[in-house]
Backbone as CSV, one residue per row, in Angstrom:
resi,resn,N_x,N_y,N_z,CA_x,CA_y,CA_z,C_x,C_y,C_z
1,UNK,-2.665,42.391,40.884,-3.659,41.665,40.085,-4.380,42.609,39.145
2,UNK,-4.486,43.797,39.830,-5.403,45.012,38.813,-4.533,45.386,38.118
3,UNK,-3.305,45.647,37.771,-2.245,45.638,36.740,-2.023,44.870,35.941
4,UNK,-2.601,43.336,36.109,-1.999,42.169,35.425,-3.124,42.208,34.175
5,UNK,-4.452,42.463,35.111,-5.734,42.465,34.099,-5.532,43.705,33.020
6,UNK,-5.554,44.574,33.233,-5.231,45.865,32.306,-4.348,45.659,31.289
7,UNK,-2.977,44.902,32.336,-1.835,45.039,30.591,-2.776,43.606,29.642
8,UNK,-3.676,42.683,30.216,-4.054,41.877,29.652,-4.989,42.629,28.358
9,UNK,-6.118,43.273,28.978,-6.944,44.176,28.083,-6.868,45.129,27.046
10,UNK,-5.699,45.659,27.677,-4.305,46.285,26.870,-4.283,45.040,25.790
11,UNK,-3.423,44.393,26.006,-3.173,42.968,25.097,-4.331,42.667,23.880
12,UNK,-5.561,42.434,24.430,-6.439,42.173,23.945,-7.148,42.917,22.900
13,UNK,-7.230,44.549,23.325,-7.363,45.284,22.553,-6.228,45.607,21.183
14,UNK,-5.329,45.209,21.525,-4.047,45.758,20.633,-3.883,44.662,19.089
15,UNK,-4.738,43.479,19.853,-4.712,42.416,18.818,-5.846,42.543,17.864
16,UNK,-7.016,43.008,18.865,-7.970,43.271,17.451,-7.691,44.340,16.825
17,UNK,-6.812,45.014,17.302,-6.611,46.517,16.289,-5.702,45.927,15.243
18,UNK,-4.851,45.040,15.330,-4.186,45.285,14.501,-4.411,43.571,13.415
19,UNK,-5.435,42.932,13.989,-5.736,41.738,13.069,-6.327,42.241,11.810
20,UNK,-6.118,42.065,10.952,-7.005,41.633,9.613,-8.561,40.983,9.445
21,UNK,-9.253,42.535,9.334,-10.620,42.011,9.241,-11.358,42.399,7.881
22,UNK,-12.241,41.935,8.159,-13.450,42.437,6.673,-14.741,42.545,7.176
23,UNK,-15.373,43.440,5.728,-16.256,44.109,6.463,-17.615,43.033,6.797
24,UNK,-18.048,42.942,7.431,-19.544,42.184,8.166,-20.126,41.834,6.407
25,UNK,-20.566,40.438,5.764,-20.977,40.414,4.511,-22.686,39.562,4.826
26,UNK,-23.061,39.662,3.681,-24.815,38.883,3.865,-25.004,38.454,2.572
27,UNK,-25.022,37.472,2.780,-25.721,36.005,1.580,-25.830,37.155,0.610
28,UNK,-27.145,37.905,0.439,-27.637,38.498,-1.052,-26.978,39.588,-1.256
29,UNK,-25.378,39.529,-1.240,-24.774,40.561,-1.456,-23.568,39.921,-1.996
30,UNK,-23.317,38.632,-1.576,-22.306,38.314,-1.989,-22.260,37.756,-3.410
31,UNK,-21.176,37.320,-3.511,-20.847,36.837,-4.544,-21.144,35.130,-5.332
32,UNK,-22.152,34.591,-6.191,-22.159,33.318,-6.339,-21.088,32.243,-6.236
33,UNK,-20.192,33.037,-7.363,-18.586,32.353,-7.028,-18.139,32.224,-5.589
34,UNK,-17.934,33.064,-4.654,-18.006,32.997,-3.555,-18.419,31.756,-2.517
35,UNK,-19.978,32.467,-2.443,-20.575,30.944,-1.965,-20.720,29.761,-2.398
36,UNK,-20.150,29.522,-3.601,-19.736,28.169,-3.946,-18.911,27.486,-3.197
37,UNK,-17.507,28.433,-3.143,-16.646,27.494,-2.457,-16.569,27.801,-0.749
38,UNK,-16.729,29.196,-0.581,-17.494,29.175,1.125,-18.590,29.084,1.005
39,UNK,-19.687,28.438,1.677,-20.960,28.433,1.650,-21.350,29.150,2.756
40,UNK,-22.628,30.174,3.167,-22.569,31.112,3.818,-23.447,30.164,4.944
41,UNK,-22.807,30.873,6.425,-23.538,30.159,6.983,-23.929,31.537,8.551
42,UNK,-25.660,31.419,8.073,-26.140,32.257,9.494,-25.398,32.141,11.011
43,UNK,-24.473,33.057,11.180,-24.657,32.868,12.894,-24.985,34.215,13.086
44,UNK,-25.218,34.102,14.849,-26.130,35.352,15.439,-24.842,35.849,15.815
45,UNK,-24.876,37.487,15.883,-24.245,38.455,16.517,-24.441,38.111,17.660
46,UNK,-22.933,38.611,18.979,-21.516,39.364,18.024,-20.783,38.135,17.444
47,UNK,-21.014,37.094,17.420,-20.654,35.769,16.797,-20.079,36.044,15.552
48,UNK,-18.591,35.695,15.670,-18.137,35.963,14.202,-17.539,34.097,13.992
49,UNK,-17.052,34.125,12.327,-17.108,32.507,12.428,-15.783,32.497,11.241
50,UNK,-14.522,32.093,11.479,-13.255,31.898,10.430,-13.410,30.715,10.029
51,UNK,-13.376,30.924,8.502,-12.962,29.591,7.573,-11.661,29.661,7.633
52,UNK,-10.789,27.972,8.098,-9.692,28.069,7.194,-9.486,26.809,7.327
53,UNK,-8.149,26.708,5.811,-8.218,24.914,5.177,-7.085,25.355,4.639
54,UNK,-6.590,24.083,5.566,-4.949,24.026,4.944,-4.687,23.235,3.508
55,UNK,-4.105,23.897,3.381,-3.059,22.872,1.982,-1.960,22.415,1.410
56,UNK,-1.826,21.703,1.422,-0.664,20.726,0.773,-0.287,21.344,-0.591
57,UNK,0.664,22.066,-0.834,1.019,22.105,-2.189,2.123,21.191,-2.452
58,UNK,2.735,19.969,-3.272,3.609,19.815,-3.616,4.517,20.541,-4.757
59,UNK,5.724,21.545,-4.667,6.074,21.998,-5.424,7.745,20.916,-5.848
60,UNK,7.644,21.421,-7.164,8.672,20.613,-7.537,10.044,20.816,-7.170
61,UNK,11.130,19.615,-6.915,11.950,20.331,-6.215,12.405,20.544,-4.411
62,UNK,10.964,20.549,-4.424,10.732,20.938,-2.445,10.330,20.251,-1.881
63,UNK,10.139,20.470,-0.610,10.035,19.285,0.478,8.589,20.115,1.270
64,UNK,7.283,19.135,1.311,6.109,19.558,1.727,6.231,19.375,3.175
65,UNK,5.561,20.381,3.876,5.678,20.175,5.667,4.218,20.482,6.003
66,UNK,3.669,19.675,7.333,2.215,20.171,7.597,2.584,19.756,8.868
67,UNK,1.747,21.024,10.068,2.079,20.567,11.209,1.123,19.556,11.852
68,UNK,2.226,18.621,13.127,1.384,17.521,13.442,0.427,17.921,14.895
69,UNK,-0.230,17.141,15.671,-1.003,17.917,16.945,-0.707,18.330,18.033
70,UNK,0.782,18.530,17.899,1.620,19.255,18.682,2.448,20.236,18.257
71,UNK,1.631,21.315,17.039,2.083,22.209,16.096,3.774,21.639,15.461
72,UNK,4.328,20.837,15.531,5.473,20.898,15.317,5.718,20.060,13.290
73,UNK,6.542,20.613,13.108,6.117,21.063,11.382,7.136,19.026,10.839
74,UNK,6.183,18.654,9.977,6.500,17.310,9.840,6.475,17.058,8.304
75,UNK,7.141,16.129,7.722,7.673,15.758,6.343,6.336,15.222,5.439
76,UNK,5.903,15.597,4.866,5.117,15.273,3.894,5.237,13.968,3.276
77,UNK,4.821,13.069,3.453,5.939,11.455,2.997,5.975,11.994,1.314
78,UNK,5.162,11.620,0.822,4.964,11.389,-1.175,5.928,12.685,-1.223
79,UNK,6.517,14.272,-0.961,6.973,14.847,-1.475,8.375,14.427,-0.843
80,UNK,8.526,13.739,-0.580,10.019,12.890,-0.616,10.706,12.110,-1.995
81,UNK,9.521,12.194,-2.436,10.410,12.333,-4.114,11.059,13.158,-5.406
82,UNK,10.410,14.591,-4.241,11.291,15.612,-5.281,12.782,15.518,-4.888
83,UNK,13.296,14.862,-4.121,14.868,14.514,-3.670,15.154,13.622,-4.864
84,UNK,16.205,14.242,-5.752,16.233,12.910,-7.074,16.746,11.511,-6.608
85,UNK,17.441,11.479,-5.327,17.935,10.095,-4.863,16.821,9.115,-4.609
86,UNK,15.587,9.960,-4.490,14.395,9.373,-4.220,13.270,9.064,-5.045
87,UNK,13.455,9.910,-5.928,12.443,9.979,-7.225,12.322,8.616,-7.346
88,UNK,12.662,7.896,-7.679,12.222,5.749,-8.058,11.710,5.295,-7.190
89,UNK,11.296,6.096,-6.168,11.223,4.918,-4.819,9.482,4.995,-4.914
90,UNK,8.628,3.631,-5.166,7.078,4.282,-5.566,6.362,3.378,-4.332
91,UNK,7.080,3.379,-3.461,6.739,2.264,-2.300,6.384,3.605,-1.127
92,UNK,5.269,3.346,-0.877,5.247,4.205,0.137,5.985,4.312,1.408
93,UNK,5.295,3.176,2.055,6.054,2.312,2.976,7.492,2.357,3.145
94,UNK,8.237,2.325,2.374,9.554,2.522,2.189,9.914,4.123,2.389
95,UNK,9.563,4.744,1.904,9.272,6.224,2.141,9.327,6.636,3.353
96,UNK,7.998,5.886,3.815,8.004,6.371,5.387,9.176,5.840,6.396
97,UNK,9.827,4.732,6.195,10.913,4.211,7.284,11.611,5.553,6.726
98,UNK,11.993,5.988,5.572,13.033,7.101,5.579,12.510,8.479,6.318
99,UNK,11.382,8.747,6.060,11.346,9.740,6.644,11.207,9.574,8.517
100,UNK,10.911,8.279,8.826,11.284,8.119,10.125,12.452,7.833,10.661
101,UNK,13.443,8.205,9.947,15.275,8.401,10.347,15.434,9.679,10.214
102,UNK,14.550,10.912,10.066,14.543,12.190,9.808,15.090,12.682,11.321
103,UNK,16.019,13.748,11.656,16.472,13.622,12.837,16.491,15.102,12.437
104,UNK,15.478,16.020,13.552,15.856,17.560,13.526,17.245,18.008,14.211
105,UNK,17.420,19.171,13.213,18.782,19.517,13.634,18.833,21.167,13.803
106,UNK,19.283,22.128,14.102,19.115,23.235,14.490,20.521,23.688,14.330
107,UNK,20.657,25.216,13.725,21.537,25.974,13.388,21.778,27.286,13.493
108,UNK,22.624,27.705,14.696,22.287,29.528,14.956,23.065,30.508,13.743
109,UNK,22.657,31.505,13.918,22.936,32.532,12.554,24.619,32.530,12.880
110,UNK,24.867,32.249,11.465,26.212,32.733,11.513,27.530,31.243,11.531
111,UNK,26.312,30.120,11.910,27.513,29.165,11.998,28.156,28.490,10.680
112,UNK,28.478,27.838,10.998,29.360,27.005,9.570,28.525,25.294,9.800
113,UNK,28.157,25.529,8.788,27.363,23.999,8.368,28.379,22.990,7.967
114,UNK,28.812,23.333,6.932,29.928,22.497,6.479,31.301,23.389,5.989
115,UNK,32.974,22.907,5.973,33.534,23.751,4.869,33.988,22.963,4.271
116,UNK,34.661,23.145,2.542,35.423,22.406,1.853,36.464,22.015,2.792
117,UNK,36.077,20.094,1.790,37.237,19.263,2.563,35.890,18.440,3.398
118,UNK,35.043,18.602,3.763,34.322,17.596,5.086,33.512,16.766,4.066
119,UNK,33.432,15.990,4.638,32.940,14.831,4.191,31.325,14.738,4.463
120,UNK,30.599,14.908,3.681,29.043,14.504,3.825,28.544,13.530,4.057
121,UNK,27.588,13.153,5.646,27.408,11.987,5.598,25.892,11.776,6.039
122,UNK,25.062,12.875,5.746,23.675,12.896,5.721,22.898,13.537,4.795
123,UNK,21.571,13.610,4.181,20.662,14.596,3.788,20.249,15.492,4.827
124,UNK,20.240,17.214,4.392,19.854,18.084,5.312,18.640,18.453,4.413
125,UNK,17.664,18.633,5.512,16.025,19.647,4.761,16.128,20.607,5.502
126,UNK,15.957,21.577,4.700,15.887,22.939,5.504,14.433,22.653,5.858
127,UNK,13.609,23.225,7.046,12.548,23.676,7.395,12.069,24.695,7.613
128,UNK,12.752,25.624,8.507,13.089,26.962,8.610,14.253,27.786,8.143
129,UNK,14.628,29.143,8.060,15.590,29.569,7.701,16.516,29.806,6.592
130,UNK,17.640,30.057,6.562,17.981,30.244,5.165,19.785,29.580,5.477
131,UNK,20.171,29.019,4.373,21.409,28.734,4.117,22.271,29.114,3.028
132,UNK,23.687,29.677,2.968,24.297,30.337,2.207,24.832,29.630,2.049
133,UNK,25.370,29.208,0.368,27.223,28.508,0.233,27.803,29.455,-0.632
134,UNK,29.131,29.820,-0.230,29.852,30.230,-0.656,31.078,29.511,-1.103
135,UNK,31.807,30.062,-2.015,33.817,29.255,-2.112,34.972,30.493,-1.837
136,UNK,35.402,30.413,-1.367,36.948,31.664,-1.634,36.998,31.706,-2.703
137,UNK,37.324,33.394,-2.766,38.236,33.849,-3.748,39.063,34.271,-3.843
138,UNK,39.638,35.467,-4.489,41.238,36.347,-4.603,40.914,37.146,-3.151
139,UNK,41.519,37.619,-2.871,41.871,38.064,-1.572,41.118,38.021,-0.518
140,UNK,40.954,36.952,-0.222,39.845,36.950,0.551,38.362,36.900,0.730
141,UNK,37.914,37.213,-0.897,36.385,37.298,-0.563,35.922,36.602,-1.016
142,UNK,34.788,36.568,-0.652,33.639,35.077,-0.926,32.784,34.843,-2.333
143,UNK,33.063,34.099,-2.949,32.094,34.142,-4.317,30.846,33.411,-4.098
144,UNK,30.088,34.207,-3.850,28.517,33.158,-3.787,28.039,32.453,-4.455
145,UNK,27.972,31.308,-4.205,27.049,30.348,-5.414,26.172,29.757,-5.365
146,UNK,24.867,30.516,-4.368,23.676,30.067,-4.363,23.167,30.327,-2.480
147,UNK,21.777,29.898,-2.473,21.199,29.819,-1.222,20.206,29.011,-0.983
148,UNK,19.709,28.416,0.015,18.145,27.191,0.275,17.567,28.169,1.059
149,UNK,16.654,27.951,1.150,15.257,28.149,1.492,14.482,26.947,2.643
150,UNK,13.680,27.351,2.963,12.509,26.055,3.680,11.925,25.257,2.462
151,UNK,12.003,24.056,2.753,11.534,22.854,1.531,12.455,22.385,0.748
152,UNK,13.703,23.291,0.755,14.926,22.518,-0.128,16.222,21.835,0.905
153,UNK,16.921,21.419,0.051,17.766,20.563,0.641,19.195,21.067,0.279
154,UNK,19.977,20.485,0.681,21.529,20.266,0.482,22.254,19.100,0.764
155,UNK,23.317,18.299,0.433,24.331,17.252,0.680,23.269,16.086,0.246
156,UNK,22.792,16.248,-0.562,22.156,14.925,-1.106,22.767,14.435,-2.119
157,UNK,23.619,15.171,-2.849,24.324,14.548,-4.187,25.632,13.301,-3.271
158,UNK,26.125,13.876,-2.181,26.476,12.530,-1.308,26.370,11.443,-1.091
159,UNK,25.093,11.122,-1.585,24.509,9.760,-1.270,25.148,8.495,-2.148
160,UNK,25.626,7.843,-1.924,25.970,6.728,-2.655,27.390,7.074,-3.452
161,UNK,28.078,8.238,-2.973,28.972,8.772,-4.480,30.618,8.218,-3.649
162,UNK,31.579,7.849,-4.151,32.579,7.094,-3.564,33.053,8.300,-3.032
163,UNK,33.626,8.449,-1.632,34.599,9.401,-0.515,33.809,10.904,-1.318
164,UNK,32.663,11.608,-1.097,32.498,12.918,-1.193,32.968,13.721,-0.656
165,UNK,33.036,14.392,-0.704,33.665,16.021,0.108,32.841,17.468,-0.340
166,UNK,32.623,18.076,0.332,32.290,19.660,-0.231,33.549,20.314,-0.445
167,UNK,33.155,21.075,-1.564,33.986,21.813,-2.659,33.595,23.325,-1.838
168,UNK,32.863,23.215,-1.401,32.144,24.815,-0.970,31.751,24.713,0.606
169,UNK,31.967,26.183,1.435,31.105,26.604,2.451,29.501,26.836,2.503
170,UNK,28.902,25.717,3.509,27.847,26.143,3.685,27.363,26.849,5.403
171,UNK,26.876,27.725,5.017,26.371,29.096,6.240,25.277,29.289,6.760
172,UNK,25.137,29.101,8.087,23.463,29.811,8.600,23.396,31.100,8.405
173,UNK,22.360,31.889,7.403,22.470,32.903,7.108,21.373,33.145,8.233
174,UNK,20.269,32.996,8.950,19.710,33.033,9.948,19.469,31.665,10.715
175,UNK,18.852,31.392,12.049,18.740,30.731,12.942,17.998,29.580,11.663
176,UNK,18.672,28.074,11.859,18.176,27.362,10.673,17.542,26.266,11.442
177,UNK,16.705,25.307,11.432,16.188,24.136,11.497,16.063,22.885,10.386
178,UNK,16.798,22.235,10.699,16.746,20.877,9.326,16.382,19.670,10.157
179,UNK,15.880,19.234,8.816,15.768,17.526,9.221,17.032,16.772,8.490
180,UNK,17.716,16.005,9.263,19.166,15.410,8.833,18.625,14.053,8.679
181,UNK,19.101,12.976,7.619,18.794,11.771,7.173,19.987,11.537,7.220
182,UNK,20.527,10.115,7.960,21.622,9.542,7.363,21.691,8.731,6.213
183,UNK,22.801,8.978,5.410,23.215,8.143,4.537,23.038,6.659,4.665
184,UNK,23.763,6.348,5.538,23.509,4.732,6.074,22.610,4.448,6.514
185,UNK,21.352,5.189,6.778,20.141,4.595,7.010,19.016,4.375,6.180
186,UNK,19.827,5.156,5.345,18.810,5.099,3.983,18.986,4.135,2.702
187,UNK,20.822,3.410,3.026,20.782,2.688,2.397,20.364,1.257,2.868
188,UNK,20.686,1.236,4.422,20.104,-0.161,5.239,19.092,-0.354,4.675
189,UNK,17.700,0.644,5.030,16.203,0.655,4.505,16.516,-0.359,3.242
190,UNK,17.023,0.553,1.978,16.942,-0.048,0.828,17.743,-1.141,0.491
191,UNK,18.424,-1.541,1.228,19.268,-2.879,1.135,18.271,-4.325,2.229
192,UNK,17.393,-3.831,2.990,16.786,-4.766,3.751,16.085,-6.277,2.900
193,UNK,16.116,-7.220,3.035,15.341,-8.270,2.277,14.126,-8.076,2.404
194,UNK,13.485,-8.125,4.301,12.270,-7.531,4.506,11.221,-6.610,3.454
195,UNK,12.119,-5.385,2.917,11.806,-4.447,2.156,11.780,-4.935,0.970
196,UNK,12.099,-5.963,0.359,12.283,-6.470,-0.689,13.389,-6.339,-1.618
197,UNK,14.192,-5.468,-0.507,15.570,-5.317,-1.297,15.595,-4.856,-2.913
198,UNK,15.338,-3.477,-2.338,15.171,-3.310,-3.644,16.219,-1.782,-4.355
199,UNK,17.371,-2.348,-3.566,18.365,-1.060,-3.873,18.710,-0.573,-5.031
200,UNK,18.786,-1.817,-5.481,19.296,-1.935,-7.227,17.974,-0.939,-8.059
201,UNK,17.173,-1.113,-7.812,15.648,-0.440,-8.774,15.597,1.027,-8.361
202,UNK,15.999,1.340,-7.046,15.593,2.963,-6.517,16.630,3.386,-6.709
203,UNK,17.967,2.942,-5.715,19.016,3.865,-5.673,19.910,4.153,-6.489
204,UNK,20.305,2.740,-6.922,21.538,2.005,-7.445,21.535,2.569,-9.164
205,UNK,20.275,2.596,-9.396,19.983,3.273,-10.819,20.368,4.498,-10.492
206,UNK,20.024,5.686,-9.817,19.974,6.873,-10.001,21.551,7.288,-9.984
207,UNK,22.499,6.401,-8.934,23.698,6.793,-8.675,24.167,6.320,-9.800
208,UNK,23.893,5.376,-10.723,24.831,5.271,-11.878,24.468,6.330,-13.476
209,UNK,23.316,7.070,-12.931,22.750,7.979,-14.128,23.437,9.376,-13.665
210,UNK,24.222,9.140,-12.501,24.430,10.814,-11.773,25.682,10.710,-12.182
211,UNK,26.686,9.163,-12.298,27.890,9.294,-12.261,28.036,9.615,-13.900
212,UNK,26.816,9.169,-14.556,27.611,8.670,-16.072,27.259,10.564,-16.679
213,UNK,26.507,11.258,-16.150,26.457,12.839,-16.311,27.439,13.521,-15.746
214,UNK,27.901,12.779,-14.676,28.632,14.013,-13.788,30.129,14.376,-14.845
215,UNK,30.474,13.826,-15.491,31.511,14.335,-16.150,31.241,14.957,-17.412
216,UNK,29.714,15.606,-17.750,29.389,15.888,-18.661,28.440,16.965,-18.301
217,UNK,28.837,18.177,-17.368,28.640,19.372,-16.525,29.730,19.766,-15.830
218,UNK,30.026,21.137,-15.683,30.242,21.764,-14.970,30.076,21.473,-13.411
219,UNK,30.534,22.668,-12.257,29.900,22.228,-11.106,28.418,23.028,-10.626
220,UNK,28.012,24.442,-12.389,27.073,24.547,-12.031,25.871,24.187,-11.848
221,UNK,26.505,22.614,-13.046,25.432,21.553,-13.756,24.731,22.267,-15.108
222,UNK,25.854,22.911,-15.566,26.229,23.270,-17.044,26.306,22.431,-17.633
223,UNK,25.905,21.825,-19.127,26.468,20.789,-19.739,27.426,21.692,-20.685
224,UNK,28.300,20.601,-20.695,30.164,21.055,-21.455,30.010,20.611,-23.032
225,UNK,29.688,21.855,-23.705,29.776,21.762,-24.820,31.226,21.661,-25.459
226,UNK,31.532,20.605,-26.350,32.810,20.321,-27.006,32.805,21.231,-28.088
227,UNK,34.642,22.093,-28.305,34.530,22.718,-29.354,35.477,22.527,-30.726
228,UNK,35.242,22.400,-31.529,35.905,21.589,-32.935,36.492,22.211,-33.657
229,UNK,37.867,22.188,-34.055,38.856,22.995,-34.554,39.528,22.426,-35.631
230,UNK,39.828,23.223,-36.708,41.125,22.557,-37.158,41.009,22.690,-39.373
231,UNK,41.531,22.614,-40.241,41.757,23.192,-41.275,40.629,22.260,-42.281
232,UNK,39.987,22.359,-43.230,39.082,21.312,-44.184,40.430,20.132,-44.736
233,UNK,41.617,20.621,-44.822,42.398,19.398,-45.161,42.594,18.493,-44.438
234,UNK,42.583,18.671,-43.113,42.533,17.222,-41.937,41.685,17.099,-41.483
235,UNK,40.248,17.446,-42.429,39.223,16.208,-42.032,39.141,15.984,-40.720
236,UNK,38.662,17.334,-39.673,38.667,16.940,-38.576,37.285,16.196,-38.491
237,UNK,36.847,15.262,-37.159,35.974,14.626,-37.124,35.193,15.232,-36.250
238,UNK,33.924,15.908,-36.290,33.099,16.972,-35.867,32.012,16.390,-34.771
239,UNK,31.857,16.457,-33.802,31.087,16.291,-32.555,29.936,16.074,-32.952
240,UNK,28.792,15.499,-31.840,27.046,15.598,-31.771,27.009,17.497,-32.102
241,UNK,28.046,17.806,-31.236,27.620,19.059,-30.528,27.926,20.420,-31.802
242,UNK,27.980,19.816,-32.892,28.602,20.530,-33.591,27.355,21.955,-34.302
243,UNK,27.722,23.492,-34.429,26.384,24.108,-34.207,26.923,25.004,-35.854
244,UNK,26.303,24.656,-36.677,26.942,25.317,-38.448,26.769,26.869,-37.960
């Protein structure tokens, strides 16, 4: 027991050494700006007192997380529209049934998420961790073409698109955590009458604005500039894209 207390004190001491402090401050020293947005407030020694206030940033693109009262890290509903499959959807409510088909999923370093050839049949959110895709190349080695982060996604261009497949390997580059959405649950949601059925206005638009681009990019999502050839006697007929 007298060992247990010591490595505890031990413990205890080791944390205030190495926390992040500042120095002891007093109202008429500080700063106005300051106490504007902390307002100073008397306590008695050795009483010390931490401000802190979380925040929500929505960044564009990403997926917002705040933990719920069982620390465990949860979907931001409204930043469910930086997913472009989602961008139309201005129903909250609707929002939330999707993000309540959110199904955590977990990934140890090193595995294989997906390879070319599989068929996509959910949205993944990264939460934690990092994900690599790569494609083969000449002898063997891997040409990288990108990585996610926490807040971004992957296999969402899947959604609604006739028989998808990945073109590319995706990799746990460390121990990963996602939230997985099915496809089919996201279109049930938006196909429901209940819901007002309103597939045609959210989804149904976006998949026909993705198809009528997709042949007008690359797969880096380059747009394919046309190039125009040919002598002033045959009057060739010269593109939008045409640059004097």
């Amino acid at each position: 027991m007298g060992i247990y207390m010591a490595n505890f004190h031990i413990y205890e001491a080791r944390l205030l050494a190495t926390t992040t402090k500042t120095r002891p401050q007093a109202e008429s020293i500080s700063s106005r700006n300051l106490l504007k947005y902390l307002p100073f407030v008397d306590m008695q020694g050795p009483v010390y007192r931490v401000n802190r206030r979380q925040v929500l940033e929505l960044r564009s693109g990403h997926i917002t997380f705040f933990d719920d009262e069982e620390g465990i890290p949860t979907i931001y509903t409204e930043s469910l529209n930086q997913i472009p499959s989602f961008s139309k959807i201005t129903d909250p409510a609707i929002l939330e049934l999707i993000k309540a088909e959110a199904e955590p999923v977990t990934f140890e370093k090193k595995e294989k998420i997906f390879e070319p050839g599989d068929t996509p049949t959910a949205l993944n959110i990264i939460v934690s961790g990092k994900v690599s895709f790569y494609e083969e190349g000449q002898y063997h080695f891997h040409n990288a073409i990108g990585h996610s982060g926490p807040g971004e996604f992957f296999a969402e261009s899947g959604l609604g698109v006739d028989s998808p497949t990945f073109k590319h390997t995706g990799e746990a580059s460390s121990n990963v955590a996602t939230y997985k959405i099915e496809y089919a649950d996201v279109i049930s949601i938006l196909t429901d009458p209940a819901q007002g059925g309103k597939y045609d206005s959210y989804l149904a638009d976006h998949i026909a604005e993705v198809k009528a681009t997709k042949d007008k990019t690359n797969r880096k999502g380059e747009a394919l500039i046309k190039i125009d050839g040919g002598y002033h006697a045959d009057e060739p007929e010269i593109s939008s894209t045409y640059v004097a």
